[in-house]
C-alpha positions as CSV (number, residue, x, y, z in Angstrom):
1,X,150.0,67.1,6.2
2,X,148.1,68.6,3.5
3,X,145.6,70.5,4.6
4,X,142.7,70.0,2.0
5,X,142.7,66.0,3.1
6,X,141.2,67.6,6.6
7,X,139.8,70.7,5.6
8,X,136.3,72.1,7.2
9,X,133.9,70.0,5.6
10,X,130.4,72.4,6.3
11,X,130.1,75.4,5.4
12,X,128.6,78.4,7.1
13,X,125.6,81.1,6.2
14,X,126.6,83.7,4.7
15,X,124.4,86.9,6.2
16,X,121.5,86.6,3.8
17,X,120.8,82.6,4.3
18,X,121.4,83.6,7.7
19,X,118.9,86.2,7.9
20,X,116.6,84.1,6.0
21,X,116.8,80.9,7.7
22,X,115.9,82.8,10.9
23,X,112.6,84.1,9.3
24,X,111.4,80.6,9.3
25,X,111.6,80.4,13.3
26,X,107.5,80.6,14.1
27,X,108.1,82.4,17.0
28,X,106.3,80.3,19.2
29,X,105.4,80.9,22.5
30,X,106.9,78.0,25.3
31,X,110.4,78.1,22.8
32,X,110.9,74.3,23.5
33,X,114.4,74.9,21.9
34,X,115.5,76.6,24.9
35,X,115.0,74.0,27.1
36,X,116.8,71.5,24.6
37,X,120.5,73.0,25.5
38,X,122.4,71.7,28.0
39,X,123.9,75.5,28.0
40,X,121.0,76.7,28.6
41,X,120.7,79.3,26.3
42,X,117.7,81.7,24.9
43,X,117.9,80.3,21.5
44,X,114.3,81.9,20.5
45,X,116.1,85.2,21.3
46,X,119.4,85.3,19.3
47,X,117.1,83.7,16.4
48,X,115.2,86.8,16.7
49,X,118.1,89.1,16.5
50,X,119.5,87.3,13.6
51,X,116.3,87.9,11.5
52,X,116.6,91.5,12.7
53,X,120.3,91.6,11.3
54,X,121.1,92.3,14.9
55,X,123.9,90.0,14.8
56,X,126.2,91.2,17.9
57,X,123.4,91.1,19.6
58,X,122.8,87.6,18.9
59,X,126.3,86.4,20.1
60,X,126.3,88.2,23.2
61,X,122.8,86.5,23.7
62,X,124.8,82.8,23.5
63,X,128.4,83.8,24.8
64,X,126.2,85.2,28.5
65,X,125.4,81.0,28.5
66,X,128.1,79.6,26.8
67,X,131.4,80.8,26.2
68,X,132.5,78.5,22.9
69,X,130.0,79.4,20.8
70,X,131.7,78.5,17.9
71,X,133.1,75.6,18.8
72,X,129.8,74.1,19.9
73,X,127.8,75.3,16.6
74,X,130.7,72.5,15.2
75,X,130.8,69.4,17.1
76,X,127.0,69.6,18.9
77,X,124.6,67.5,18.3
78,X,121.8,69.9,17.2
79,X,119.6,66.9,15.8
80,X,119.0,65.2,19.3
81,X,119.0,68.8,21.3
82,X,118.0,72.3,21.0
83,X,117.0,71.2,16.7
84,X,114.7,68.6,17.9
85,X,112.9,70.1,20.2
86,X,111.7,72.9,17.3
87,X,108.5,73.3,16.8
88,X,108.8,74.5,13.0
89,X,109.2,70.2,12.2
90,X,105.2,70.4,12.1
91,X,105.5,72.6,9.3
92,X,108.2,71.5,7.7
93,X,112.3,70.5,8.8
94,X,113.8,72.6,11.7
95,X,115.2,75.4,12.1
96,X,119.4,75.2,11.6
97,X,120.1,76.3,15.0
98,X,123.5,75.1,14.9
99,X,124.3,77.0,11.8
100,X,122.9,80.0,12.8
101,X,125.2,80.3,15.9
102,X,128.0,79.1,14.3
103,X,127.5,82.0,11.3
104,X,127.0,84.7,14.3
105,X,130.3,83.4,16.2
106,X,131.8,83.6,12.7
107,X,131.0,86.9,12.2
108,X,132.3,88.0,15.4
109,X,135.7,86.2,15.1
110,X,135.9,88.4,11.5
111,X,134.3,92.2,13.0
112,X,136.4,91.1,16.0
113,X,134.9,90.0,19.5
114,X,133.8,92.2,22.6
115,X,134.1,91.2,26.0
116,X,131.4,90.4,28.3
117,X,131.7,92.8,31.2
118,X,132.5,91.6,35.1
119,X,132.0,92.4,38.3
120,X,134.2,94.2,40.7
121,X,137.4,91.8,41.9
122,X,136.5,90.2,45.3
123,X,140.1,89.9,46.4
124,X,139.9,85.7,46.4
125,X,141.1,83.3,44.2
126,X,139.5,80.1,42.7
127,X,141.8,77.0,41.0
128,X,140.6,75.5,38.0
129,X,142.1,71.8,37.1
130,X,141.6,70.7,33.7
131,X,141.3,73.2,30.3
132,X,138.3,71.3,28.8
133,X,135.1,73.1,27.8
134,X,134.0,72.1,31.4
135,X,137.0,73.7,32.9
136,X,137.1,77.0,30.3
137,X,133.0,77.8,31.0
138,X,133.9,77.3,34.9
139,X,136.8,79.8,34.7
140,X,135.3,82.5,32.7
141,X,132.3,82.8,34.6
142,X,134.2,82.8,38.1
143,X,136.2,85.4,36.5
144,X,133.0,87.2,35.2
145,X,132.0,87.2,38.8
146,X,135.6,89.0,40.3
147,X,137.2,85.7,41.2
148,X,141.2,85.6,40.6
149,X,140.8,82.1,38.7
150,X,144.1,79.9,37.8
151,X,143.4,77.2,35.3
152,X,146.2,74.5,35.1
153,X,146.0,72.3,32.1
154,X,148.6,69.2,31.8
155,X,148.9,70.0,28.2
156,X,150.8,72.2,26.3
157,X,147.5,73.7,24.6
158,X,144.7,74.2,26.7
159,X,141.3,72.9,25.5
160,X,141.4,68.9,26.4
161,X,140.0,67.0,23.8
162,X,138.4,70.3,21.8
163,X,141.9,70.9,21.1
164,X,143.2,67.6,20.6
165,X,140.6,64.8,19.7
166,X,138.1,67.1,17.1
167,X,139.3,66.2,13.6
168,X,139.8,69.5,11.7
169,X,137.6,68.5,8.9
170,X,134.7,69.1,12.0
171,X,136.8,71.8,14.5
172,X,139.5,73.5,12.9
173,X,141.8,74.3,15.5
174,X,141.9,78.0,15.1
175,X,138.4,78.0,16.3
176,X,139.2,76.8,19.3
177,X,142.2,78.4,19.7
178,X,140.4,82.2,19.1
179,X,137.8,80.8,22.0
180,X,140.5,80.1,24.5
181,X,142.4,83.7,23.2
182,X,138.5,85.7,24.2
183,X,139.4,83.6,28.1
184,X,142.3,84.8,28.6
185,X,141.0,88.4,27.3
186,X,138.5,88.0,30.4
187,X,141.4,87.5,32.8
188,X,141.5,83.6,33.2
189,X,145.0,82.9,34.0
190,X,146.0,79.3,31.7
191,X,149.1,77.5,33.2
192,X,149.9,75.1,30.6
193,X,152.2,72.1,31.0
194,X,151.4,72.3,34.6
195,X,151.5,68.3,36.3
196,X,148.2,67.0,38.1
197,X,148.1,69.2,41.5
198,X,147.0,67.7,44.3
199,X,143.6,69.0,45.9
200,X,143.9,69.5,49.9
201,X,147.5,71.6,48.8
202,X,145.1,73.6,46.4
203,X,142.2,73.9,49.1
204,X,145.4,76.0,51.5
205,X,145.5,78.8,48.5
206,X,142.6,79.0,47.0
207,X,138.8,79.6,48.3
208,X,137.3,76.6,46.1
209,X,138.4,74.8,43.1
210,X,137.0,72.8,40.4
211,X,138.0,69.8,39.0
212,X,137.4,69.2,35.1
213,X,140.3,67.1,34.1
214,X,138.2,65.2,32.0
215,X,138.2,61.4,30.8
216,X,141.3,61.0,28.5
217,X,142.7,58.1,29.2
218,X,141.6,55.3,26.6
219,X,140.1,52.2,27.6
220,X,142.1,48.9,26.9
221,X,140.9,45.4,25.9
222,X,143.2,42.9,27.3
223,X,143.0,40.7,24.1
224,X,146.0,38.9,22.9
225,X,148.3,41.1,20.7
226,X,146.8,44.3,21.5
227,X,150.2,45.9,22.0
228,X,151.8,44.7,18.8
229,X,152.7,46.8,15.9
230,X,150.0,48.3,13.6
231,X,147.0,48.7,16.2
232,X,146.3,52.4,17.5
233,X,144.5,53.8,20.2
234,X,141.8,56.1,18.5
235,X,142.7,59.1,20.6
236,X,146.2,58.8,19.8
237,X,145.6,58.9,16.2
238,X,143.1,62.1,16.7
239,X,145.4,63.6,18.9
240,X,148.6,63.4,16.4
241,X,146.3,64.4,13.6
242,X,145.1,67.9,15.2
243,X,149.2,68.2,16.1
244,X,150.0,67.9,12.2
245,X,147.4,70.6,11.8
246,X,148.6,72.9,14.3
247,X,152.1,72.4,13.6
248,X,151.6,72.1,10.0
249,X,153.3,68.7,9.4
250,X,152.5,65.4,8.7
251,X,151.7,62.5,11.2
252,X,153.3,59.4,12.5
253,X,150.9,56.7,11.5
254,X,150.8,55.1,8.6
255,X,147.3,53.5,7.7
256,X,147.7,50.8,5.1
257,X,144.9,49.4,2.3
258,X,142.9,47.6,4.9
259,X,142.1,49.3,8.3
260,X,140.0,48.1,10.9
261,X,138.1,50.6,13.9
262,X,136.8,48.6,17.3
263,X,134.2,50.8,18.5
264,X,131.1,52.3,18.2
265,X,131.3,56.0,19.8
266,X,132.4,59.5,17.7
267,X,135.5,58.9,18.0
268,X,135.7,55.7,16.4
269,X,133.5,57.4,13.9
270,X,136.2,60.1,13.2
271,X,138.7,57.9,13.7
272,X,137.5,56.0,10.6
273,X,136.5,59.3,8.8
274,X,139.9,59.9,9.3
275,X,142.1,56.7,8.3
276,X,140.0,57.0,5.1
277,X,141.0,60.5,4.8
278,X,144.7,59.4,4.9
279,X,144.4,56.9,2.3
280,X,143.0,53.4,3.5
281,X,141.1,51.8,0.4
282,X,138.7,49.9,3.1
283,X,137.8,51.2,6.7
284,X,135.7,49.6,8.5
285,X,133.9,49.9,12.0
286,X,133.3,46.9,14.0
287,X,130.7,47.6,17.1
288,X,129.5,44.5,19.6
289,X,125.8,45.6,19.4
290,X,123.6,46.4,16.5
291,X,123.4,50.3,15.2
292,X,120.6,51.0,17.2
293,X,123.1,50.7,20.1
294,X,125.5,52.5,18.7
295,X,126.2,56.0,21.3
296,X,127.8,57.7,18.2
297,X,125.4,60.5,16.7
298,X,123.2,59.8,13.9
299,X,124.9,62.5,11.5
300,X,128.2,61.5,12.5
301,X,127.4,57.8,11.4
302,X,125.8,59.0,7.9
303,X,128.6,61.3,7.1
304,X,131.2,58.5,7.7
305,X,129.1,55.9,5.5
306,X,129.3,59.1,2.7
307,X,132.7,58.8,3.1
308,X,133.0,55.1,2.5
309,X,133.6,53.6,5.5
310,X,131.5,50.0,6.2
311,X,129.8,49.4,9.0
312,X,129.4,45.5,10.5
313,X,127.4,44.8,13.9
314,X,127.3,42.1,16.3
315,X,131.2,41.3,16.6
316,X,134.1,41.9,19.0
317,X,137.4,41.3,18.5
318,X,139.1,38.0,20.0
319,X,142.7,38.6,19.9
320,X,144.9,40.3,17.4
321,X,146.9,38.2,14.8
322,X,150.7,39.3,14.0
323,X,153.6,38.0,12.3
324,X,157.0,39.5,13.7
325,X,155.1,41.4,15.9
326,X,153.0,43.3,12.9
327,X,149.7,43.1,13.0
328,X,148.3,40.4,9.9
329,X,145.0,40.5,10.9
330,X,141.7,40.3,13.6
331,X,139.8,37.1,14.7
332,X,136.4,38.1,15.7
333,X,133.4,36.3,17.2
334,X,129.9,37.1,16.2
335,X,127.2,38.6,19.2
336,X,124.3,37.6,20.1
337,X,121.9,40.7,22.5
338,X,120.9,39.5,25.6
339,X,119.5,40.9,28.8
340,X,119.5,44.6,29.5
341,X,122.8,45.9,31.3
342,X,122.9,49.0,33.4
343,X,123.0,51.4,30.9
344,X,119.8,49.9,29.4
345,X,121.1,48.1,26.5
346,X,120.9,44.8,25.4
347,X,124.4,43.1,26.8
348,X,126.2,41.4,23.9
349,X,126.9,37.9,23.9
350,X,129.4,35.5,22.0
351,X,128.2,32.8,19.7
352,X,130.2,29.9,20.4
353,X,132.0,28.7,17.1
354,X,131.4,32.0,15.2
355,X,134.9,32.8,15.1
356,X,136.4,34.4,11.5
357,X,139.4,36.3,10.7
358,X,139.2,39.7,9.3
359,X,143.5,40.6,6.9
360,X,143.8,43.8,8.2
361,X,146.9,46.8,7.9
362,X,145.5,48.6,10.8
363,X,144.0,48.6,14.1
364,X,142.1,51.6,15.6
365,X,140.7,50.5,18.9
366,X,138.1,53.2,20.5
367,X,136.1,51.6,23.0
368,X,136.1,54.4,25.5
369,X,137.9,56.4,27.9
370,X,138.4,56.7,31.8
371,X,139.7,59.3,33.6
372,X,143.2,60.7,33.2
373,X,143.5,61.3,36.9
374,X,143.7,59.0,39.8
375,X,140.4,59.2,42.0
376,X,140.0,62.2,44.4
377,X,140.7,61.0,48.4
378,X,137.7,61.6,50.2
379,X,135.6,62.4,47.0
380,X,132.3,59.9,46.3
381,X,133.0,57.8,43.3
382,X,130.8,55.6,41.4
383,X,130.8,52.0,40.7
384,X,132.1,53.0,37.0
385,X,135.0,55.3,38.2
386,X,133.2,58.5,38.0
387,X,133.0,61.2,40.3
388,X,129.8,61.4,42.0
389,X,128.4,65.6,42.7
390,X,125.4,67.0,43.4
391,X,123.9,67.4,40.1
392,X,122.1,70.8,41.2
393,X,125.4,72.3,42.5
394,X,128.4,70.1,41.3
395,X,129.6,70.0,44.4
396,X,131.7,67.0,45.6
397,X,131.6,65.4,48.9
398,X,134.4,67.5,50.1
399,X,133.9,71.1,51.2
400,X,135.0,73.6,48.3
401,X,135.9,70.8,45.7
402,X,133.5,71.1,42.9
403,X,133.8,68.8,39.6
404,X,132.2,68.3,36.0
405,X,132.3,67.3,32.3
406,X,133.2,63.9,31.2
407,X,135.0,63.2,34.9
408,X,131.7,63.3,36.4
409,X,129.5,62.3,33.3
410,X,131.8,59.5,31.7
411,X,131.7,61.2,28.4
412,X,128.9,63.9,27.3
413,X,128.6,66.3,24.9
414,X,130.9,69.9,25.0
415,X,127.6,71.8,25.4
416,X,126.6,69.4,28.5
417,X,130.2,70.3,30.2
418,X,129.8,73.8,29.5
419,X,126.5,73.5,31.4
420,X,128.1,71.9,34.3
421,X,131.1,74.8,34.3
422,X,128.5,77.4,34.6
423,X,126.4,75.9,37.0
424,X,129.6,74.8,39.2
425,X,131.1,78.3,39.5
426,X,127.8,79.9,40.2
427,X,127.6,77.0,43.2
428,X,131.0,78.2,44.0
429,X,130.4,81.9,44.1
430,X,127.2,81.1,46.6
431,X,129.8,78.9,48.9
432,X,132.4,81.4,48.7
433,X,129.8,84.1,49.6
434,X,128.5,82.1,52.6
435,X,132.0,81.3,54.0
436,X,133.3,84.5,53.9
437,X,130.3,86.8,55.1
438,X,129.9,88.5,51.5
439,X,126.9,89.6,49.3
């Protein structure tokens, strides 16, 4: 794969833009961008410390709250969190937030990183199920806090869908890869390749676990053809993507003139960034409601439209038309919004008669993912298949079994699972505490 067709597509500060975009920060006094991360952290401060050219300072202010500081300066969306809660956008735009942390993780992947210190080993051991950003910020702050933590990941590279779902052209892969490098520096212990293990075994060896396996199963239509040749599940075309990257090679998917993307989340978004990236003349996103519906970000959507793809609301895929099996083309049926549906949208509705087909080369279809793990026995789970916790501890409903990230949220931002690592280990370390007498 050649590697300018995916190649980073922003770039970062360089220490004087950095220095200078800090100096806009107004120092005010509540910081309402602090309470706009998930992570929760002092974003006032490390802007501080960047103006002061303090800038190991500045990353040791973020990596205290989140441990993949330059991963989530990437793929975050700044606009609708920490950037728009800035106060400086009633003088004029806000502050680049996202920049700004990415340049001071930058700077310490170049001077080369120093490790947050940790408390004295408590002589217990915590499991770790799942090597997502929910699973990573759980194990490094157990470890932080003298837990023996073992982190099993089913996939040969831990990360989940950091590693394998983030185009490169928005995560290159040796970011991620230097992230999960500092963890293991801390004294996680990563068990790659390591098969689903099942929970009341775990609960006999370890003193808690967490669960953080994440949602990577995609969701399936049950239309006519959708098995047939020529139509791709968007994760598997992500996933074998970031592989050709980190194996240097190219991939197994051929894209054709005209592709087609069912969807309307980031990854059909990148999906169809993508496909255009490989060569498809016309790429085009099909989503069931209008764009004001649409759960992908706003600068995701306008940097795909930059790159040519077409965007068409209010229709959904009928069935899949082949010949020998290959795909031909789609029949679709124009929508119609209706009444609100539980997640407070207007619930799409066919138009009787509407029908029309769409020639197409390729399908992507990325409608959503479920989780990539049976439910847990004895666990709450919701009506949609989640895992229900206690959203002030992420605790489960069974004693020591703690869970977060897109298992428990059905598919959140990296920043919002890194949140519910963090705040499920520090749960953890107070139930460990209480059940074994210690302070």
């Amino acid at each position: 794969m050649k590697g300018e067709i995916f190649e980073e597509v922003e770039k970062g500060y360089t220490p004087q833009e950095a220095v200078a975009e800090a100096f806009r920060c107004i120092k005010c006094q509540d910081a309402p961008c602090n309470k706009g991360c998930p992570a929760g952290i002092d974003v006032a401060k490390f802007i501080r410390q960047i103006a002061q050219k303090n800038f190991g300072g500045a990353i040791r202010v973020i990596r205290e709250e989140n441990i993949l500081p330059g991963t989530c300066a990437r793929i975050c969306p700044q606009r609708e969190l920490c950037e728009g809660q800035c106060s400086s956008t009633e003088l004029a735009q806000a502050i680049r937030i996202g920049k700004l942390q990415r340049f001071v993780a930058d700077y310490e992947r170049e001077k080369g990183a120093k490790l947050l210190g940790k408390l004295e080993p408590r002589g217990l051991s915590v499991a770790v199920i799942g090597g997502g950003p929910a699973g990573l910020s759980a194990a490094a702050t157990l470890v932080r806090l003298g837990y023996e933590v073992d982190l099993f990941d089913a996939n040969p590279l831990p990360g989940g869908l950091l590693t394998y779902a983030i185009p490169p052209y928005r995560l290159p892969y040796e970011v991620i890869e230097d992230e999960i490098e500092y963890i293991r520096a801390l004294g996680v212990n990563i068990h790659c390749q390591s098969p689903k293990k099942d929970i009341p075994t775990l609960m006999e060896r370890y003193a808690a676990v967490f669960i953080g396996f994440g949602a990577g199963d995609p969701q399936r239509m049950a239309i006519e053809g959708e098995n047939g040749e020529g139509i791709i599940q968007g994760l598997d075309l992500l996933r074998e993507i970031k592989l050709g990257q980190i194996e240097n090679r190219g991939i197994g998917f051929q894209m054709g003139r005209r592709v087609e993307v069912v969807g309307g989340g980031n990854a059909a978004v990148d999906a169809a960034v993508s496909a255009r990236r490989l060569g498809a003349e016309v790429v085009t996103i099909r989503y069931r409601r209008t764009e004001k519906e649409m759960p992908a970000w706003r600068d995701e959507i306008e940097f795909a439209e930059k790159e040519g793809v077409r965007l068409e609301f209010l229709c959904a895929p009928k069935r899949f038309l082949g010949d020998h099996g290959r795909l031909k083309g789609i029949e679709y049926i124009r929508m119609k919004l209706g009444e609100t549906d539980p997640s407070d949208r207007a619930q799409p509705m066919p138009i009787e008669g509407s029908e029309f087909i769409v020639e197409a080369d390729t399908a992507i279809v990325a409608i959503g993912q479920k989780p990539s793990f049976e439910a847990i026995e004895g666990a709450g789970i919701s009506p949609e298949g989640w895992v229900q916790v206690d959203e002030q501890t992420m605790a489960t409903s069974i004693e020591g079994i703690y869970a977060g990230g897109d298992l428990v949220n059905g598919g959140d931002t990296a920043i919002r699972a890194v949140g519910d690592g963090k705040r499920a280990a520090f749960a953890i370390d107070e139930y460990i505490k209480a059940k074994h007498g210690q302070t």
